[in-house]
C-alpha distance (Angstrom), angle and dihedral (degrees) to the residues before:
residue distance angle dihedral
X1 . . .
X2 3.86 . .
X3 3.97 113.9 .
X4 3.56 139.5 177.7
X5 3.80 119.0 -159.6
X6 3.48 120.6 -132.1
X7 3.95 124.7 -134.7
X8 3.70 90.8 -106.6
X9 4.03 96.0 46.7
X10 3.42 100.9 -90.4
X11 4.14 120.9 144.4
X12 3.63 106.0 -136.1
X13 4.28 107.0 -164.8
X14 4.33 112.7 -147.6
X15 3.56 144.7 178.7
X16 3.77 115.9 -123.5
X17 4.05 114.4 -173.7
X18 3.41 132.8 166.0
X19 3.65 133.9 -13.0
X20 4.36 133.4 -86.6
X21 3.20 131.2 47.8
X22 3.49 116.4 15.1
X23 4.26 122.7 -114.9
X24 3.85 114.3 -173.9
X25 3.77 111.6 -155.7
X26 3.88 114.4 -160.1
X27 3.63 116.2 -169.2
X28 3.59 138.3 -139.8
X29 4.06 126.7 -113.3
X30 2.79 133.9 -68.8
X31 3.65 94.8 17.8
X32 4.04 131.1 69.2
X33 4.19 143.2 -134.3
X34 3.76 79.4 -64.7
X35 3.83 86.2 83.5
X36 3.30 99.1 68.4
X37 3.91 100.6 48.7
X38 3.65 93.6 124.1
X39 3.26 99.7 49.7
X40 3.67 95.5 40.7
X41 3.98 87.6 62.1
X42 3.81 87.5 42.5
X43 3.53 98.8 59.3
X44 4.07 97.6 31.0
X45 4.60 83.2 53.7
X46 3.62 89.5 54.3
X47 4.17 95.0 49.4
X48 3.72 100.7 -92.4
X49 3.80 123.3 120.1
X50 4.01 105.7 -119.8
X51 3.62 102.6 -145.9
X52 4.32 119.0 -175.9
X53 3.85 128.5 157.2
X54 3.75 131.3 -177.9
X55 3.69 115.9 -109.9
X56 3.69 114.5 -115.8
X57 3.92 106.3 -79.4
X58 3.34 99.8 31.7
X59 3.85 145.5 77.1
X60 3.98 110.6 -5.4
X61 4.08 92.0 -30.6
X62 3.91 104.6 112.6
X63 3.74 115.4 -101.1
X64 2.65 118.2 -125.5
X65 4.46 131.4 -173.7
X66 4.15 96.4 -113.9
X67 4.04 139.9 4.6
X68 3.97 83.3 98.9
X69 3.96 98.7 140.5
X70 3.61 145.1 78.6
X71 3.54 103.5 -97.2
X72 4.06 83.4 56.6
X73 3.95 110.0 45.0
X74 3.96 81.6 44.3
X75 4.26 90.0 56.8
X76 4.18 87.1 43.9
X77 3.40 90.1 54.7
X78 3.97 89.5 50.2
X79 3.41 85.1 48.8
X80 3.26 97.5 56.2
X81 3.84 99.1 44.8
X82 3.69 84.6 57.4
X83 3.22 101.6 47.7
X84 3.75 87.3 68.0
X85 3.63 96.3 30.9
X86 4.45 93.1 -123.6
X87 3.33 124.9 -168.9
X88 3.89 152.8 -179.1
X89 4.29 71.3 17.0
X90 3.89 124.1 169.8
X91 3.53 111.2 -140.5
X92 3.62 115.7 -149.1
X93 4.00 120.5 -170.2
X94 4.05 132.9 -176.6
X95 4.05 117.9 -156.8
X96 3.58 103.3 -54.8
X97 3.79 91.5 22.3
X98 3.62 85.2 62.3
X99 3.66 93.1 69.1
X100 3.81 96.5 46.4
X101 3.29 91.3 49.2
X102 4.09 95.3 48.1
X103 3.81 92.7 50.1
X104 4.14 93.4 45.7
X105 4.46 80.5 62.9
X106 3.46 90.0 42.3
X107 3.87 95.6 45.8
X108 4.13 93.7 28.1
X109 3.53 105.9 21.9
X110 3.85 124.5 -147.6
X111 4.03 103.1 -68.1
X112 3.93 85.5 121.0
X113 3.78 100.3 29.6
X114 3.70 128.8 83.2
X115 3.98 102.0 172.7
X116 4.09 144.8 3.6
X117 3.68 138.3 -148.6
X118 3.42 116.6 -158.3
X119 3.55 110.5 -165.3
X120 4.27 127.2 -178.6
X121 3.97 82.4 -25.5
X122 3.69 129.8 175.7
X123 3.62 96.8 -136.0
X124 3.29 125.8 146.2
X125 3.33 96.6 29.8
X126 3.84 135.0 -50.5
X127 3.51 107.9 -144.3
X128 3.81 133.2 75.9
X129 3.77 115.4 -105.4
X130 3.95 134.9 154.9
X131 3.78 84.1 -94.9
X132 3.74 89.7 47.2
X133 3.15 117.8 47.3
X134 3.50 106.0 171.2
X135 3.98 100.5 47.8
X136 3.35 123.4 107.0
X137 3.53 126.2 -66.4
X138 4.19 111.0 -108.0
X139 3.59 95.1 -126.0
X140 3.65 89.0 60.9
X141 3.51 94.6 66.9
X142 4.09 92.8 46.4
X143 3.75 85.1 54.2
X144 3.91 87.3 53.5
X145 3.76 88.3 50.1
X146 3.50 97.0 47.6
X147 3.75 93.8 50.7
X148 3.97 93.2 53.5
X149 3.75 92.3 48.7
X150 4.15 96.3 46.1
X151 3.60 92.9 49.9
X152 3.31 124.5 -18.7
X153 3.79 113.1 -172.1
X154 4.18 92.8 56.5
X155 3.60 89.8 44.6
X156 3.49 89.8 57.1
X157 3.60 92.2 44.1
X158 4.06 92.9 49.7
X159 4.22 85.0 37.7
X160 4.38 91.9 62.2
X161 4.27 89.1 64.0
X162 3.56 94.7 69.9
X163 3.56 100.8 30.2
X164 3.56 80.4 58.5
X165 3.67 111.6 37.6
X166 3.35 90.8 -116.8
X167 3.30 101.7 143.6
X168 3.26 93.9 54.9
X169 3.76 124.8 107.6
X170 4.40 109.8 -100.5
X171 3.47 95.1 5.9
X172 3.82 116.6 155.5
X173 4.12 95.4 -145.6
X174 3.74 110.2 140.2
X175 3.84 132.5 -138.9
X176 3.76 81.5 -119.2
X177 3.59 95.0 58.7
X178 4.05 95.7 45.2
X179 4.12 78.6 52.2
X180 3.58 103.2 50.1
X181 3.63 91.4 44.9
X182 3.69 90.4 57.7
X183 4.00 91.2 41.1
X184 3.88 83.9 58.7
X185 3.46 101.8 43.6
X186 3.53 93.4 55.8
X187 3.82 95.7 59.4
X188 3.82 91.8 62.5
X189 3.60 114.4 85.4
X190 3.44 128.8 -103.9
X191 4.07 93.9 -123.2
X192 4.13 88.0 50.1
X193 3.62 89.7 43.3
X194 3.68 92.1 63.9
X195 3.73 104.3 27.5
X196 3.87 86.6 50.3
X197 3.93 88.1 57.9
X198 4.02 83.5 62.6
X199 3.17 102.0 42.3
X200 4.02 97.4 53.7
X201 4.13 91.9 37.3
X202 3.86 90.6 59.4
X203 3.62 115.0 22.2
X204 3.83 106.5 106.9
X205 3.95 108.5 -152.2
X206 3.94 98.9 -177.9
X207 4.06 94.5 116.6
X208 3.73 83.5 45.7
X209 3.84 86.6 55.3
X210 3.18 90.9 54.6
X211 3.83 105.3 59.5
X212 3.65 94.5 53.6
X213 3.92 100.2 119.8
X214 4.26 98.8 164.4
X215 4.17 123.9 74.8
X216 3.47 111.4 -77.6
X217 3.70 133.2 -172.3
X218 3.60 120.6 -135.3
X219 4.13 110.9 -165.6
X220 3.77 125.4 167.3
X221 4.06 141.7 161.4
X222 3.86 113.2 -116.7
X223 3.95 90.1 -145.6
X224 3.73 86.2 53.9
X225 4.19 102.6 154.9
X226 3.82 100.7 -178.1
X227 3.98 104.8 35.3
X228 4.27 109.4 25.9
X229 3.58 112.3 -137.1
X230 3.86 92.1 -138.2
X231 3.86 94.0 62.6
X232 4.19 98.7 40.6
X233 3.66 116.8 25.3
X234 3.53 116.1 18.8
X235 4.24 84.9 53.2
X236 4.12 87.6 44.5
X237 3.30 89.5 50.4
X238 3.67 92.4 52.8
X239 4.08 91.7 48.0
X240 4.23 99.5 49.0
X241 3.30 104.9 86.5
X242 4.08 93.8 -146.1
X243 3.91 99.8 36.8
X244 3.65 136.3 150.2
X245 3.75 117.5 -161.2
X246 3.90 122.2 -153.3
X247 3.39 121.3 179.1
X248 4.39 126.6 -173.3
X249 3.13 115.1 -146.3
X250 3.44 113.1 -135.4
X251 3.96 87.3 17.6
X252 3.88 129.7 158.4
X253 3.93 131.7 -151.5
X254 3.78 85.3 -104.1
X255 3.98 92.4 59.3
X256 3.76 87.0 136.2
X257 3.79 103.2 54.6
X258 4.04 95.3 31.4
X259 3.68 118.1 97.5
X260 3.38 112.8 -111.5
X261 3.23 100.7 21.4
X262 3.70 94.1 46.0
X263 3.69 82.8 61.7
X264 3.66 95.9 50.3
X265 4.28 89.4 48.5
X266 3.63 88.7 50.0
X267 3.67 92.8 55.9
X268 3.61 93.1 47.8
X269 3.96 87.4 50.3
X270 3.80 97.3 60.9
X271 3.75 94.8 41.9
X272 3.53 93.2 56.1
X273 3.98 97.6 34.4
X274 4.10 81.3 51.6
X275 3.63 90.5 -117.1
């Protein structure tokens, strides 16, 4: 399998299709470069090269027992990038991708990036403060921690409805989506798992925000259940000074693996990419 090492020893696993200019998919937790399957094959068909690793801690990356924060998945991803000396790349992030990918520009800049999709990210900031009203409430994200460590493989299972919209009525989620979910959420670690939960509840990524200087496209579900809209991209979209924001209507966290709206994403992919 294809690795890149990081600076501090760490084997990071990725997906290399295709050839041309360069995409970089980063995924959301708990999940892994699986995720992005369909748009890996989308982008590497229409002469791209689909590029998507697995964050430390999860999927076939190793696992190690620390390096879960900001500052770190942000330096793996440079890592990466140089491993394989990318340019003129697209970075595309989901949820928790959203923040690595936010913190590599604000710790990297944009000398190898030309563009950045933002999609069902965490930026801003995730939980609910004074200053941020409309974040997540703290106790959520003990309950989410608690869940993992009492049993982790039903929590996952009961976890993929929401993150979904499953449980909502006429959605188009598929068995195989509540099932790959839970495939991929078991690879991750148990220690990432929860560590990963603190890291994306309380990492505020507004300076970050602020740096972006390259086109960026900012989409997001309105029935979001896992990251609210209100909190992350409608403020995100506000802070980059060259955004684009895109919201479904109707939309889940898994807009890029449910059909549909998978469909709809993958449209809005090429168009911007210039596919």
């Amino acid at each position: 399998m294809p690795t890149a090492t990081t600076r501090d020893g760490v084997e990071i696993y990725y997906k290399d299709w295709g050839s041309g200019r360069p995409v970089v998919f980063c995924h959301g937790w708990p999940l892994n470069a699986d995720a992005w399957e369909d748009q890996l094959k989308l982008v590497a068909d229409r002469g791209f090269r689909g590029i998507a690793h697995d964050r430390r801690g999860h999927g076939r990356s190793a696992q190690p027992w620390g390096g879960y924060d900001f500052d770190t998945f942000a330096d793996d991803l440079k890592d990466l990038i140089d491993s394989l000396d990318l340019r003129d790349i697209t970075l595309v992030a989901h949820s928790m991708g959203g923040g690595e990918l936010a913190r590599y520009i604000g710790r990297h800049g944009t000398g190898r990036v030309s563009g950045a999709v933002l999609l069902s990210a965490i930026p801003p900031l995730m939980i609910k403060t004074d200053d941020n009203p409309e974040g997540v409430p703290a106790e959520v994200f003990e309950d989410i921690k608690n869940g993992i460590l009492a049993e982790r493989s039903q929590f996952w299972k009961d976890t993929s409805a929401g993150f979904f919209g499953a449980n909502r009525d006429g959605n188009r989620v598929t068995q195989g989506n509540r099932d790959a979910f839970w495939f991929m959420a078991m690879q991750e670690s148990i220690e990432a798992a929860v560590r990963c939960v603190d890291a994306f509840a309380r990492t505020d990524f507004t300076e970050d925000l602020k740096k972006f200087d390259v086109p960026t496209l900012v989409v997001h579900g309105d029935d979001d259940q896992v990251v609210p809209i209100e909190a992350t991209s409608r403020k995100s979209a506000e802070l980059i000074p060259d955004a684009t924001l895109k919201v479904y209507e109707g939309g889940s966290h898994g807009i890029a693996m449910v059909p549909g709206d998978k469909e709809k994403f993958n449209a809005d992919l090429l168009q911007f990419i210039g596919g």
